[in-house]
VEXTOR-420025 format. One line per 8 residues: their letters; for each residue x, y, z of C-alpha. Coordinates in Angstrom, 2 decimals, always signed. Example, Ala and Ser with C-alpha at 12.3 -4.5 7.8 and 13.67 -1.06 7.14 Angstrom:
BEGIN
as = +12.30:-4.50:+7.80 | +13.67:-1.06:+7.14
! end
This chain:
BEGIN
xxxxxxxx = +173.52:+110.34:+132.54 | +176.17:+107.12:+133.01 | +179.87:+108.02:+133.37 | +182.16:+108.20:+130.63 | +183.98:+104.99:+131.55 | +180.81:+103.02:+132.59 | +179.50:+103.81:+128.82 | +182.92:+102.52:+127.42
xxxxxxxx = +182.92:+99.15:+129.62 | +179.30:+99.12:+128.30 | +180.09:+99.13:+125.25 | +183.23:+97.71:+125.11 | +180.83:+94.46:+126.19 | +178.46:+94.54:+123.35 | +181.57:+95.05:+120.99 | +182.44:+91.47:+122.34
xxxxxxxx = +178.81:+89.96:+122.57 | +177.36:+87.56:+120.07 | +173.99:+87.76:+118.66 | +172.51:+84.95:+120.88 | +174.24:+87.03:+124.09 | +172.55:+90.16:+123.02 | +169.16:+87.98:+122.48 | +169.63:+86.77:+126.09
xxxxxxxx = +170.20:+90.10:+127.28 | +167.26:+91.58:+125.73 | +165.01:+88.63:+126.56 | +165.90:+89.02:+130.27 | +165.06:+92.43:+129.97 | +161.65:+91.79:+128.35 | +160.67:+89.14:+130.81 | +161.25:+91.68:+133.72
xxxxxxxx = +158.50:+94.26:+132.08 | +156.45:+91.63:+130.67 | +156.25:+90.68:+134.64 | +155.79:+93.88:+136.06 | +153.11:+94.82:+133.26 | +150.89:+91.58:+133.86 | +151.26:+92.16:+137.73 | +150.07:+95.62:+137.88
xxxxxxxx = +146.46:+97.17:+137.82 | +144.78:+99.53:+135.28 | +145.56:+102.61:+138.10 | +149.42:+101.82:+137.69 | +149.42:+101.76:+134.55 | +147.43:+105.10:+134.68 | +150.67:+105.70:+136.90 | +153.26:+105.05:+134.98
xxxxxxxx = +152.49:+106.55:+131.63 | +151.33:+109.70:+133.92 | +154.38:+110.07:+135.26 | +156.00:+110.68:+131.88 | +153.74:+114.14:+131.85 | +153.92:+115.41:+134.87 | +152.69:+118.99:+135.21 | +155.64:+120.05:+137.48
xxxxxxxx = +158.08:+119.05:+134.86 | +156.12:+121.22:+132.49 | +156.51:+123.89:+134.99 | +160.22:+123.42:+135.07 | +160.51:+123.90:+131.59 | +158.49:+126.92:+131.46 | +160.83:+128.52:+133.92 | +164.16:+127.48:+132.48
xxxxxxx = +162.95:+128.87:+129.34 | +162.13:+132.62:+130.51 | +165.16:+134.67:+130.37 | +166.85:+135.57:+133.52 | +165.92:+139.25:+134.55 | +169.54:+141.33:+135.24 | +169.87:+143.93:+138.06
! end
C-alpha cells in the first residue's frame, strides 16, 4: 500500500497530464511487459501466473479466517 502523500503527488500528476502524456506513460509501461513477456520461456510464464495462487497464501487465509481460541 503507497503512502498517503505519494498517492496525492500521484495523482496530483495525472490531474495535470494531457492525454498524449498519459499515452506515453502507458506505452512505456506496455513496452516494459511486452519485453519481459517475449523474453521469457513457457516455465516462467508457468511462474508467474503460479505465483498469483500460491498454496501458502491459501493457507494464510485459512488461518486468519478461524476464530482466535480465548483462554
Amino acid at each position: 500500500m503507497r503512502r498517503a502523500s505519494v498517492r496525492k503527488t500521484l495523482a496530483r500528476q495525472r490531474a495535470k497530464e494531457t492525454p498524449e502524456d498519459t499515452d506515453m506513460r502507458c506505452a512505456s509501461v506496455r513496452k516494459t511487459v511486452e519485453r519481459r513477456r517475449a523474453e521469457e520461456t513457457p516455465e516462467d510464464t508457468d511462474k508467474r501466473r503460479a505465483s498469483c495462487f500460491r498454496p501458502s497464501n491459501q493457507k494464510k487465509k485459512q488461518l486468519k479466517k478461524q476464530p482466535r481460541i480465548q483462554t
